[in-house]
PLY file of the C-alpha trace (Angstrom):
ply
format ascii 1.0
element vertex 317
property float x
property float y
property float z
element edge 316
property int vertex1
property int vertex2
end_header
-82.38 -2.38 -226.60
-80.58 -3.33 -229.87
-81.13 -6.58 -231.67
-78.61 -9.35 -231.67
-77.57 -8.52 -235.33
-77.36 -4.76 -234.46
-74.90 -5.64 -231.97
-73.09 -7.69 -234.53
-72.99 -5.73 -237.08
-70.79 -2.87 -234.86
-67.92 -4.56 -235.12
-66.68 -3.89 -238.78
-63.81 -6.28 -238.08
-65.98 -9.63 -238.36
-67.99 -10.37 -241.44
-72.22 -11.27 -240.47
-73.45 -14.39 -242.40
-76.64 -15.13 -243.73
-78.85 -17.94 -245.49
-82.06 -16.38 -247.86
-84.92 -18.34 -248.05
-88.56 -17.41 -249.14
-91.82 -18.24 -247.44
-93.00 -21.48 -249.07
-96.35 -21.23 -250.95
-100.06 -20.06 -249.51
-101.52 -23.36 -250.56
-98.97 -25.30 -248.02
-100.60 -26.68 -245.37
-99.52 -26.43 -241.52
-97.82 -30.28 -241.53
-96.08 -29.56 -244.92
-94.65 -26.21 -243.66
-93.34 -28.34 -240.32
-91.46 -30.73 -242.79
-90.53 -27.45 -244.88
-88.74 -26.09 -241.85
-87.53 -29.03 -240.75
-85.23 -29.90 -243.86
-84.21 -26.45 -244.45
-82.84 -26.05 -241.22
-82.15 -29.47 -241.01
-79.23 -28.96 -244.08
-77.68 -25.84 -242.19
-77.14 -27.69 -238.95
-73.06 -27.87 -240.03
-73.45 -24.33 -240.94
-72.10 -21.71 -239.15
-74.27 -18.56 -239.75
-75.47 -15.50 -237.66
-79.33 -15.63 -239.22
-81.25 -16.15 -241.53
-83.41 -13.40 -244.80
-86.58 -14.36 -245.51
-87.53 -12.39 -248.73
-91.43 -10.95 -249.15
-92.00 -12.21 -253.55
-93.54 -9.73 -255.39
-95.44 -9.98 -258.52
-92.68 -8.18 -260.51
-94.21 -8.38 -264.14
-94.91 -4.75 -263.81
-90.80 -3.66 -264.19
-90.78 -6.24 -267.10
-92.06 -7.26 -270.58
-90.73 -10.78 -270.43
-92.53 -13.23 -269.26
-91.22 -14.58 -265.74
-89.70 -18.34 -266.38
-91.29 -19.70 -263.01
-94.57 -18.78 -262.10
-95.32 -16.74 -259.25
-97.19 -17.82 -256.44
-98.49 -16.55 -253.19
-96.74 -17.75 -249.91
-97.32 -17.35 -246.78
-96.97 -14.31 -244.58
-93.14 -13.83 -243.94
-93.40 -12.42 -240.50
-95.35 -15.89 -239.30
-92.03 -18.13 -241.67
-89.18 -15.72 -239.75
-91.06 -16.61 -236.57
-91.20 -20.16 -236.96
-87.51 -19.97 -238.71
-86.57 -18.31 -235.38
-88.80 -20.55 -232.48
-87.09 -23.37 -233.96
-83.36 -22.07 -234.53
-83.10 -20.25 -232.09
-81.21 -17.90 -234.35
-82.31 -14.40 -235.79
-84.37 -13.63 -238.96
-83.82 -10.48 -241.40
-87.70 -10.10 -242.99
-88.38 -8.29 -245.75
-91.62 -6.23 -246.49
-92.85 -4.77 -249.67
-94.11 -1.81 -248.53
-96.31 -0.49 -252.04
-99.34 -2.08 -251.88
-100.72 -0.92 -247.60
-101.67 2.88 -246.90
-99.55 4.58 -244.14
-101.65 3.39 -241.40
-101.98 0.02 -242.44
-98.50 -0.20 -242.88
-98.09 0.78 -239.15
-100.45 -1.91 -237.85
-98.29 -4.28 -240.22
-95.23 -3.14 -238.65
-97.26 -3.58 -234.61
-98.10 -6.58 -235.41
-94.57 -7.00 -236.67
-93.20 -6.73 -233.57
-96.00 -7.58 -230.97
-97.18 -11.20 -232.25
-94.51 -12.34 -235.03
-91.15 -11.10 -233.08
-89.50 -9.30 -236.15
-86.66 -7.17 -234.65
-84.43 -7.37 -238.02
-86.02 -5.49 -240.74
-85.90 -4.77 -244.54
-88.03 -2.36 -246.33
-88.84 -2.96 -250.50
-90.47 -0.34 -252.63
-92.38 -1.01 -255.68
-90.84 -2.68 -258.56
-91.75 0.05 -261.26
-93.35 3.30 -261.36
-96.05 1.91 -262.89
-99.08 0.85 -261.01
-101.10 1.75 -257.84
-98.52 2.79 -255.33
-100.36 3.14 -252.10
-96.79 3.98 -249.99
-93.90 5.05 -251.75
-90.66 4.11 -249.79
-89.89 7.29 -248.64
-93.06 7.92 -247.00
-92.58 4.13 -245.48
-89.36 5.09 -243.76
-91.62 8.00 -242.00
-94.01 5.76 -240.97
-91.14 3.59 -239.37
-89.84 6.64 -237.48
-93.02 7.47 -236.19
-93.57 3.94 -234.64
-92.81 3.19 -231.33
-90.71 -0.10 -232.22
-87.03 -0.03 -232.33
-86.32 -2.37 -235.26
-83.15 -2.76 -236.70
-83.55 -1.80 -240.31
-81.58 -2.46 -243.54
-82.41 -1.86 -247.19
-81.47 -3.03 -250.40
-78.58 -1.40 -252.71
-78.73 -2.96 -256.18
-75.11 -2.65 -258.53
-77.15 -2.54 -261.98
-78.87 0.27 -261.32
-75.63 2.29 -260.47
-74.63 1.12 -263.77
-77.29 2.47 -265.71
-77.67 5.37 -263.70
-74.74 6.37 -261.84
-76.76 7.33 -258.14
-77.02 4.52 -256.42
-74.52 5.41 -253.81
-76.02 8.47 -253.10
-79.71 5.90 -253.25
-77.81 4.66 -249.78
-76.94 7.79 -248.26
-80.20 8.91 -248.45
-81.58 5.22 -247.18
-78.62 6.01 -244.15
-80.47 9.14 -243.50
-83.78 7.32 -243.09
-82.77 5.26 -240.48
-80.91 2.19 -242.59
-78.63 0.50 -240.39
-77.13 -2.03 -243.43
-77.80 -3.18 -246.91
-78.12 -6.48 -248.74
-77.08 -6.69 -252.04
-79.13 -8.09 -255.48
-77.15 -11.43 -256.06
-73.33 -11.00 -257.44
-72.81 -11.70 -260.69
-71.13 -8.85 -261.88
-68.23 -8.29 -259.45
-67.12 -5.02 -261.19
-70.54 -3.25 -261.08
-70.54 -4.16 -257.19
-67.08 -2.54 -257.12
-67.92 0.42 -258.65
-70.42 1.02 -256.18
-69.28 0.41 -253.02
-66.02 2.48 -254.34
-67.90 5.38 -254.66
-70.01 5.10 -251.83
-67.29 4.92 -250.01
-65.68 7.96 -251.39
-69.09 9.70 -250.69
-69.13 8.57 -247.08
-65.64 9.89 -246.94
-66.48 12.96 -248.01
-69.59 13.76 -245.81
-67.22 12.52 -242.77
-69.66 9.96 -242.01
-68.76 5.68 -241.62
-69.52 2.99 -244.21
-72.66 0.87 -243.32
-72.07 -2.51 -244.19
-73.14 -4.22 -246.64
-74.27 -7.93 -247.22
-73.74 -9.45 -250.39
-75.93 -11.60 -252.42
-74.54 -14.89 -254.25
-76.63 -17.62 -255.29
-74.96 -20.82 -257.66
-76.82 -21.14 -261.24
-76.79 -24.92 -262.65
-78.56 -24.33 -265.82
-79.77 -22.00 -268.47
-83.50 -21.79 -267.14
-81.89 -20.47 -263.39
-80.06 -18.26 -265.28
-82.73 -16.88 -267.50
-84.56 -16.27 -264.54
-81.38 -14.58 -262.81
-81.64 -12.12 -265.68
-85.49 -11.78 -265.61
-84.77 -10.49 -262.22
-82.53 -8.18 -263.28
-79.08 -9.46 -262.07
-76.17 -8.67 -264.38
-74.47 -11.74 -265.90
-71.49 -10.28 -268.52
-71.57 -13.05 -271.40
-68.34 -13.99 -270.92
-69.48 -15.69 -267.06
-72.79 -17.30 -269.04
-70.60 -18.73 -271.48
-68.26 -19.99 -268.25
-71.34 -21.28 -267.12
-73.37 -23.02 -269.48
-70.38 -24.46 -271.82
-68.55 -25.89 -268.40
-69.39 -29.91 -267.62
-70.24 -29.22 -264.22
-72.16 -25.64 -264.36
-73.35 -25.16 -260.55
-69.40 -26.33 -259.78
-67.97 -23.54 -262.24
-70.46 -20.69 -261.13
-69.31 -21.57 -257.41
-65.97 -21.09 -258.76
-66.98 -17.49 -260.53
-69.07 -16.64 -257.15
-65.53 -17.05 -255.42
-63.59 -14.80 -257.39
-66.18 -12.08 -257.75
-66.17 -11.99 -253.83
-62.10 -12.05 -253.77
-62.15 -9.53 -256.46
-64.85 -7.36 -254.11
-63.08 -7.47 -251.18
-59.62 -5.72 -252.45
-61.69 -3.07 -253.47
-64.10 -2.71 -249.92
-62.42 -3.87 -247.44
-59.27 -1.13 -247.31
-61.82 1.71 -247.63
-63.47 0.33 -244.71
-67.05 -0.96 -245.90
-68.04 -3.56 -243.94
-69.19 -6.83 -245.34
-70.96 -9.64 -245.05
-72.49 -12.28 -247.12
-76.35 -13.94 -247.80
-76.54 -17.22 -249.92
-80.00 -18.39 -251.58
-80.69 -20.45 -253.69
-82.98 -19.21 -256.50
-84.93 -22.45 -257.24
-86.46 -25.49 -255.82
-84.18 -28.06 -257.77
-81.98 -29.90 -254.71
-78.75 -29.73 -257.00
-78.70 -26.01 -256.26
-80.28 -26.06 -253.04
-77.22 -28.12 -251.96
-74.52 -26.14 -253.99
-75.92 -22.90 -252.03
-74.57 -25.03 -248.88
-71.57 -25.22 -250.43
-71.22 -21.47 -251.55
-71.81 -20.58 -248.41
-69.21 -22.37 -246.70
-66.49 -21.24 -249.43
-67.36 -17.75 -249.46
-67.77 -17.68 -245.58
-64.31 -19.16 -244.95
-62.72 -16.74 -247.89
-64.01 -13.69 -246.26
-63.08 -14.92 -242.70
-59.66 -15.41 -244.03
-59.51 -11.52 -245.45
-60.07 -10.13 -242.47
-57.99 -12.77 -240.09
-55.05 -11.50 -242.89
-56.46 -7.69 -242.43
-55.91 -7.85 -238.80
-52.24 -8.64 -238.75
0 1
1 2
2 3
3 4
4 5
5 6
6 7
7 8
8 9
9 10
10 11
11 12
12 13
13 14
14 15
15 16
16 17
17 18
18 19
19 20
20 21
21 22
22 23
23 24
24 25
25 26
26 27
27 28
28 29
29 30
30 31
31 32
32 33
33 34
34 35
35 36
36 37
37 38
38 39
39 40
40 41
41 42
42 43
43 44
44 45
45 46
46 47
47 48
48 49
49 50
50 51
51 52
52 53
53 54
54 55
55 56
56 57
57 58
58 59
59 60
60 61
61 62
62 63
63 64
64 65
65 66
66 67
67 68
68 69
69 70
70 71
71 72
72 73
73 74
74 75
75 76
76 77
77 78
78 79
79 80
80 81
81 82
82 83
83 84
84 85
85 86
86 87
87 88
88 89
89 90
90 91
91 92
92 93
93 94
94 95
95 96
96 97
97 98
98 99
99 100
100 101
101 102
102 103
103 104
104 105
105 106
106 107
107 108
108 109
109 110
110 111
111 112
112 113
113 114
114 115
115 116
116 117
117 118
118 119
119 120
120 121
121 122
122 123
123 124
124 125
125 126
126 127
127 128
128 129
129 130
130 131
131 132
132 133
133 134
134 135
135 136
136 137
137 138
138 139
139 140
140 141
141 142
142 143
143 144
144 145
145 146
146 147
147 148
148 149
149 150
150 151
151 152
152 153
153 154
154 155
155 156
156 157
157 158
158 159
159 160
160 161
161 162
162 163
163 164
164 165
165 166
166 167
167 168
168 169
169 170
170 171
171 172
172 173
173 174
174 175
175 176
176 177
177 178
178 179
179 180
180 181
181 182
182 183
183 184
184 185
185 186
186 187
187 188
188 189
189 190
190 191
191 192
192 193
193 194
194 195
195 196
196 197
197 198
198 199
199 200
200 201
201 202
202 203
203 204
204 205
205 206
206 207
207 208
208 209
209 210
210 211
211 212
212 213
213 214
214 215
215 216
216 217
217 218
218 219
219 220
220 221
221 222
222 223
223 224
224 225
225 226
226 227
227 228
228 229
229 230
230 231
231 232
232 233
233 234
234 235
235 236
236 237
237 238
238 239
239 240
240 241
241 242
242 243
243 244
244 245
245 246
246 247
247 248
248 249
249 250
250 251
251 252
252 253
253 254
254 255
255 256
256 257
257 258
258 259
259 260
260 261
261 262
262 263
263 264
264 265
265 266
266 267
267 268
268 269
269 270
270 271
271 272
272 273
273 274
274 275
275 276
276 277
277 278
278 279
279 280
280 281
281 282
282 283
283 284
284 285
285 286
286 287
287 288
288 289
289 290
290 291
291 292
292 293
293 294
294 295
295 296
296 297
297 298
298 299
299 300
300 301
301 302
302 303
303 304
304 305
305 306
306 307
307 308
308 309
309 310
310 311
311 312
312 313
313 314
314 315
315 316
Protein backbone atom coordinates (compact mmCIF):
# COMPACT_ATOMS: atom_id res chain seq x y z
CA UNK A 1 0.00 0.00 0.00
CA UNK A 2 1.48 3.42 -0.97
CA UNK A 3 1.96 6.24 1.47
CA UNK A 4 -0.21 9.29 1.50
CA UNK A 5 2.60 11.41 -0.15
CA UNK A 6 3.21 8.64 -2.77
CA UNK A 7 -0.25 9.02 -3.75
CA UNK A 8 0.25 12.73 -3.92
CA UNK A 9 3.00 13.02 -5.55
CA UNK A 10 1.30 11.05 -8.89
CA UNK A 11 -0.42 13.74 -9.87
CA UNK A 12 2.24 16.08 -11.56
CA UNK A 13 -0.51 18.66 -11.98
CA UNK A 14 -0.57 19.83 -8.15
CA UNK A 15 2.54 21.05 -6.46
CA UNK A 16 3.32 18.89 -2.67
CA UNK A 17 4.26 21.34 0.17
CA UNK A 18 6.49 20.94 2.88
CA UNK A 19 7.84 22.61 6.24
CA UNK A 20 11.80 21.34 7.31
CA UNK A 21 12.49 21.23 10.71
CA UNK A 22 15.36 19.40 12.65
CA UNK A 23 15.14 17.26 15.74
CA UNK A 24 15.77 19.65 18.65
CA UNK A 25 18.89 18.86 20.76
CA UNK A 26 19.83 15.37 22.81
CA UNK A 27 20.09 17.33 26.02
CA UNK A 28 16.16 18.39 25.69
CA UNK A 29 14.23 16.89 28.05
CA UNK A 30 10.71 15.05 27.44
CA UNK A 31 8.50 18.37 28.81
CA UNK A 32 10.74 20.78 26.74
CA UNK A 33 10.34 18.65 23.55
CA UNK A 34 6.24 18.74 24.33
CA UNK A 35 6.50 22.65 24.34
CA UNK A 36 9.01 22.27 21.26
CA UNK A 37 6.27 20.57 19.31
CA UNK A 38 3.72 22.41 20.51
CA UNK A 39 4.88 25.95 19.14
CA UNK A 40 6.20 24.63 16.01
CA UNK A 41 3.13 23.21 15.02
CA UNK A 42 1.35 25.61 16.86
CA UNK A 43 2.72 28.56 14.10
CA UNK A 44 1.67 26.29 11.02
CA UNK A 45 -1.90 25.86 12.17
CA UNK A 46 -2.93 28.70 9.22
CA UNK A 47 -0.67 26.79 7.02
CA UNK A 48 -1.74 24.78 4.42
CA UNK A 49 0.91 22.02 3.82
CA UNK A 50 0.91 18.26 2.82
CA UNK A 51 3.86 17.26 5.59
CA UNK A 52 6.39 17.95 7.14
CA UNK A 53 11.05 16.98 6.56
CA UNK A 54 12.68 16.38 9.46
CA UNK A 55 16.46 16.51 8.54
CA UNK A 56 19.09 13.84 10.38
CA UNK A 57 22.44 16.89 11.24
CA UNK A 58 25.56 15.60 10.52
CA UNK A 59 28.85 16.59 11.80
CA UNK A 60 29.90 18.03 8.38
CA UNK A 61 33.45 19.47 9.32
CA UNK A 62 34.87 16.62 7.39
CA UNK A 63 33.74 18.27 3.63
CA UNK A 64 35.12 21.59 5.09
CA UNK A 65 38.12 23.60 6.40
CA UNK A 66 36.09 26.42 7.82
CA UNK A 67 35.02 26.37 10.90
CA UNK A 68 31.07 25.86 11.18
CA UNK A 69 29.49 29.39 12.55
CA UNK A 70 26.96 27.48 14.94
CA UNK A 71 28.05 24.68 16.79
CA UNK A 72 26.84 21.35 16.22
CA UNK A 73 24.99 19.45 18.57
CA UNK A 74 23.43 16.09 18.96
CA UNK A 75 19.53 15.85 18.79
CA UNK A 76 17.41 13.48 19.22
CA UNK A 77 16.62 10.47 17.10
CA UNK A 78 14.55 11.77 14.04
CA UNK A 79 12.42 8.74 13.58
CA UNK A 80 11.01 9.24 17.47
CA UNK A 81 10.60 13.74 16.34
CA UNK A 82 8.67 12.56 12.80
CA UNK A 83 6.61 10.32 15.06
CA UNK A 84 5.65 12.72 17.54
CA UNK A 85 5.48 15.51 14.56
CA UNK A 86 2.99 13.01 13.04
CA UNK A 87 0.79 11.60 16.44
CA UNK A 88 0.16 15.12 16.98
CA UNK A 89 -0.56 16.55 13.32
CA UNK A 90 -1.97 14.12 12.12
CA UNK A 91 -0.10 14.91 8.94
CA UNK A 92 2.88 12.96 7.24
CA UNK A 93 6.66 13.26 7.95
CA UNK A 94 9.57 12.97 5.19
CA UNK A 95 12.75 11.65 7.62
CA UNK A 96 15.97 11.75 6.65
CA UNK A 97 18.81 9.21 7.56
CA UNK A 98 22.49 9.51 7.18
CA UNK A 99 23.25 6.32 6.21
CA UNK A 100 27.57 6.39 6.60
CA UNK A 101 28.21 5.75 9.90
CA UNK A 102 25.80 1.82 10.51
CA UNK A 103 27.09 -1.47 8.70
CA UNK A 104 24.54 -3.06 6.26
CA UNK A 105 22.82 -4.97 8.84
CA UNK A 106 22.54 -2.41 11.27
CA UNK A 107 21.24 -0.23 8.83
CA UNK A 108 18.41 -2.80 8.21
CA UNK A 109 17.40 -3.06 11.87
CA UNK A 110 17.46 0.92 11.68
CA UNK A 111 15.25 0.86 8.82
CA UNK A 112 12.72 -2.25 10.97
CA UNK A 113 12.61 -0.31 13.53
CA UNK A 114 11.88 2.50 11.12
CA UNK A 115 8.86 1.23 10.22
CA UNK A 116 7.70 -1.17 13.07
CA UNK A 117 7.90 1.25 16.27
CA UNK A 118 8.52 4.95 14.84
CA UNK A 119 5.90 4.77 11.72
CA UNK A 120 8.32 6.25 9.02
CA UNK A 121 6.63 5.50 5.64
CA UNK A 122 8.29 8.72 3.85
CA UNK A 123 11.91 8.28 3.48
CA UNK A 124 15.21 10.10 2.56
CA UNK A 125 18.53 8.52 2.33
CA UNK A 126 22.04 10.90 2.95
CA UNK A 127 25.49 9.64 2.18
CA UNK A 128 28.56 10.84 3.75
CA UNK A 129 29.57 14.36 3.49
CA UNK A 130 33.20 13.73 2.07
CA UNK A 131 35.22 10.91 1.03
CA UNK A 132 37.15 11.30 3.81
CA UNK A 133 36.58 9.31 6.91
CA UNK A 134 35.27 5.87 8.07
CA UNK A 135 32.47 5.09 5.70
CA UNK A 136 30.81 2.05 7.10
CA UNK A 137 27.81 2.12 4.11
CA UNK A 138 28.34 3.95 1.12
CA UNK A 139 24.95 5.08 -0.43
CA UNK A 140 24.87 2.79 -3.04
CA UNK A 141 25.21 -0.18 -1.01
CA UNK A 142 22.33 1.58 1.34
CA UNK A 143 19.85 1.63 -1.51
CA UNK A 144 20.54 -2.38 -1.66
CA UNK A 145 19.93 -2.80 1.69
CA UNK A 146 16.53 -0.87 1.20
CA UNK A 147 15.57 -3.23 -1.64
CA UNK A 148 16.26 -6.13 0.24
CA UNK A 149 13.92 -5.09 3.17
CA UNK A 150 10.62 -6.15 3.43
CA UNK A 151 9.15 -2.47 4.04
CA UNK A 152 7.62 -0.55 1.29
CA UNK A 153 8.78 2.99 2.09
CA UNK A 154 8.38 5.70 -0.09
CA UNK A 155 11.85 6.97 -0.78
CA UNK A 156 13.33 10.28 -2.07
CA UNK A 157 16.88 11.59 -2.19
CA UNK A 158 18.62 14.67 -2.38
CA UNK A 159 19.81 16.47 -5.80
CA UNK A 160 22.10 19.39 -4.95
CA UNK A 161 22.49 22.41 -8.02
CA UNK A 162 26.25 23.29 -6.91
CA UNK A 163 27.55 20.25 -7.50
CA UNK A 164 26.16 20.14 -11.16
CA UNK A 165 27.95 23.31 -11.39
CA UNK A 166 31.22 22.22 -10.54
CA UNK A 167 30.86 19.02 -12.04
CA UNK A 168 28.42 18.81 -14.69
CA UNK A 169 26.69 15.03 -13.52
CA UNK A 170 24.35 15.67 -11.28
CA UNK A 171 21.45 14.88 -13.47
CA UNK A 172 22.70 11.76 -14.39
CA UNK A 173 23.51 11.58 -9.96
CA UNK A 174 19.38 11.33 -10.20
CA UNK A 175 18.94 8.92 -12.82
CA UNK A 176 20.98 6.64 -11.21
CA UNK A 177 19.17 7.53 -7.59
CA UNK A 178 15.69 6.79 -10.02
CA UNK A 179 17.18 3.49 -10.72
CA UNK A 180 17.64 2.70 -7.03
CA UNK A 181 14.30 3.01 -6.14
CA UNK A 182 14.01 7.13 -5.61
CA UNK A 183 10.57 8.10 -5.94
CA UNK A 184 11.40 12.23 -5.59
CA UNK A 185 14.09 14.63 -4.65
CA UNK A 186 14.47 17.61 -2.35
CA UNK A 187 16.60 20.19 -3.26
CA UNK A 188 19.78 22.02 -1.12
CA UNK A 189 18.10 25.48 -0.36
CA UNK A 190 17.66 27.97 -3.57
CA UNK A 191 19.79 30.57 -3.77
CA UNK A 192 21.08 30.32 -7.03
CA UNK A 193 18.02 30.05 -9.32
CA UNK A 194 20.16 29.56 -12.49
CA UNK A 195 22.28 26.62 -11.19
CA UNK A 196 18.79 24.94 -10.22
CA UNK A 197 17.79 25.64 -13.83
CA UNK A 198 20.52 24.23 -15.36
CA UNK A 199 19.87 21.14 -13.72
CA UNK A 200 16.57 20.28 -13.85
CA UNK A 201 16.96 21.41 -17.76
CA UNK A 202 19.15 18.79 -18.37
CA UNK A 203 17.71 16.24 -16.38
CA UNK A 204 14.94 16.71 -18.09
CA UNK A 205 16.48 16.40 -21.44
CA UNK A 206 18.10 13.15 -20.06
CA UNK A 207 14.77 11.75 -18.94
CA UNK A 208 13.58 12.63 -22.38
CA UNK A 209 15.99 10.88 -23.93
CA UNK A 210 15.91 7.49 -22.01
CA UNK A 211 11.90 7.74 -22.62
CA UNK A 212 11.42 7.66 -19.04
CA UNK A 213 9.09 10.60 -16.77
CA UNK A 214 10.52 13.42 -14.63
CA UNK A 215 10.40 12.63 -10.81
CA UNK A 216 9.56 15.57 -9.04
CA UNK A 217 11.39 17.53 -7.32
CA UNK A 218 10.97 19.63 -4.04
CA UNK A 219 12.72 22.70 -3.68
CA UNK A 220 14.55 24.11 -0.81
CA UNK A 221 14.15 27.96 0.24
CA UNK A 222 14.91 29.23 3.51
CA UNK A 223 14.87 33.48 4.24
CA UNK A 224 18.48 34.80 5.49
CA UNK A 225 18.19 38.02 7.90
CA UNK A 226 21.77 38.58 8.51
CA UNK A 227 25.34 38.01 7.58
CA UNK A 228 26.02 35.20 10.29
CA UNK A 229 22.75 33.01 8.56
CA UNK A 230 24.30 33.65 5.55
CA UNK A 231 27.82 32.70 6.37
CA UNK A 232 26.48 29.65 7.56
CA UNK A 233 24.28 29.21 4.25
CA UNK A 234 27.65 29.19 2.51
CA UNK A 235 29.45 26.95 5.10
CA UNK A 236 26.86 24.55 4.01
CA UNK A 237 27.59 24.85 0.72
CA UNK A 238 24.58 26.74 -0.83
CA UNK A 239 25.44 29.06 -3.70
CA UNK A 240 24.75 32.76 -3.00
CA UNK A 241 26.08 34.89 -6.41
CA UNK A 242 27.41 38.26 -4.73
CA UNK A 243 25.21 40.24 -6.41
CA UNK A 244 21.95 38.49 -4.08
CA UNK A 245 24.44 38.96 -0.76
CA UNK A 246 24.90 42.40 -1.61
CA UNK A 247 20.76 42.53 -2.17
CA UNK A 248 20.73 41.12 1.05
CA UNK A 249 22.90 42.54 3.50
CA UNK A 250 22.91 46.34 2.08
CA UNK A 251 18.78 46.20 2.01
CA UNK A 252 17.01 47.86 5.42
CA UNK A 253 14.89 45.02 5.88
CA UNK A 254 17.22 41.85 4.86
CA UNK A 255 14.85 38.72 5.74
CA UNK A 256 12.01 41.05 3.71
CA UNK A 257 14.42 41.44 0.56
CA UNK A 258 15.71 37.72 0.55
CA UNK A 259 11.85 36.71 0.64
CA UNK A 260 11.62 38.91 -2.25
CA UNK A 261 14.87 37.14 -4.11
CA UNK A 262 13.39 33.56 -2.84
CA UNK A 263 10.25 34.64 -5.00
CA UNK A 264 11.81 35.36 -8.12
CA UNK A 265 14.29 32.51 -8.10
CA UNK A 266 11.15 30.19 -7.81
CA UNK A 267 9.25 32.29 -10.74
CA UNK A 268 12.41 32.22 -12.65
CA UNK A 269 12.53 28.10 -11.93
CA UNK A 270 9.32 27.38 -12.89
CA UNK A 271 9.46 28.79 -16.71
CA UNK A 272 12.21 26.64 -17.09
CA UNK A 273 10.55 23.12 -15.25
CA UNK A 274 7.35 23.28 -15.46
CA UNK A 275 6.87 23.09 -19.61
CA UNK A 276 9.34 20.16 -19.70
CA UNK A 277 7.20 18.50 -17.29
CA UNK A 278 9.28 18.17 -13.91
CA UNK A 279 7.16 18.17 -11.25
CA UNK A 280 7.57 20.45 -8.33
CA UNK A 281 7.08 21.15 -5.10
CA UNK A 282 8.44 23.23 -2.39
CA UNK A 283 10.10 22.70 1.49
CA UNK A 284 10.67 25.90 3.66
CA UNK A 285 13.13 25.83 6.84
CA UNK A 286 14.37 28.00 8.54
CA UNK A 287 18.14 27.67 9.12
CA UNK A 288 18.39 29.14 12.67
CA UNK A 289 16.78 29.45 15.97
CA UNK A 290 16.37 33.38 15.87
CA UNK A 291 12.21 33.90 15.78
CA UNK A 292 12.68 36.78 13.10
CA UNK A 293 13.46 34.03 10.62
CA UNK A 294 11.54 31.38 12.10
CA UNK A 295 8.51 33.63 11.35
CA UNK A 296 9.69 34.94 7.85
CA UNK A 297 9.96 31.03 6.86
CA UNK A 298 5.99 31.25 7.60
CA UNK A 299 5.83 33.81 5.39
CA UNK A 300 8.00 32.26 2.50
CA UNK A 301 6.06 29.58 2.62
CA UNK A 302 2.83 31.06 2.08
CA UNK A 303 4.24 33.32 -0.92
CA UNK A 304 5.97 30.69 -2.65
CA UNK A 305 3.04 28.19 -2.05
CA UNK A 306 0.42 30.53 -3.52
CA UNK A 307 3.00 31.52 -6.58
CA UNK A 308 3.41 27.99 -7.56
CA UNK A 309 -0.36 27.18 -7.08
CA UNK A 310 -1.01 30.02 -9.37
CA UNK A 311 1.55 28.45 -12.24
CA UNK A 312 -0.09 25.56 -12.50
CA UNK A 313 -3.95 26.92 -12.02
CA UNK A 314 -2.52 29.25 -15.28
CA UNK A 315 -0.83 25.85 -16.79
CA UNK A 316 -4.07 24.14 -16.76
CA UNK A 317 -6.06 26.49 -18.90
Amino acid sequence: MKSELARKFQDPNRGVYFIGTTPPRSSVEEEQLEQISNKLLGRLAGVEADGLIVYDIQDETSRIDKPRPFPFMETHDPRAWSKRLHTQSGKPVITYKSVSSRSSEEFSGWLTEAWEDFGIRDLVLVGSPSSDGDIKLPLPKAYDTLKASPHAFNLGGVTIAERHAKKGDEHLRIMKKSDAGCEFFISQAVYNHQATADLISRYARECRDQGEEPKRIILTFTPCGSSKTLEFMEWLGISVPDATKHRILDSATPLAESIKICRNALEQIIEIALPLGVPLGLNIESLTNRKEEIDASIQLYKLLKATLDLKLAEQAL
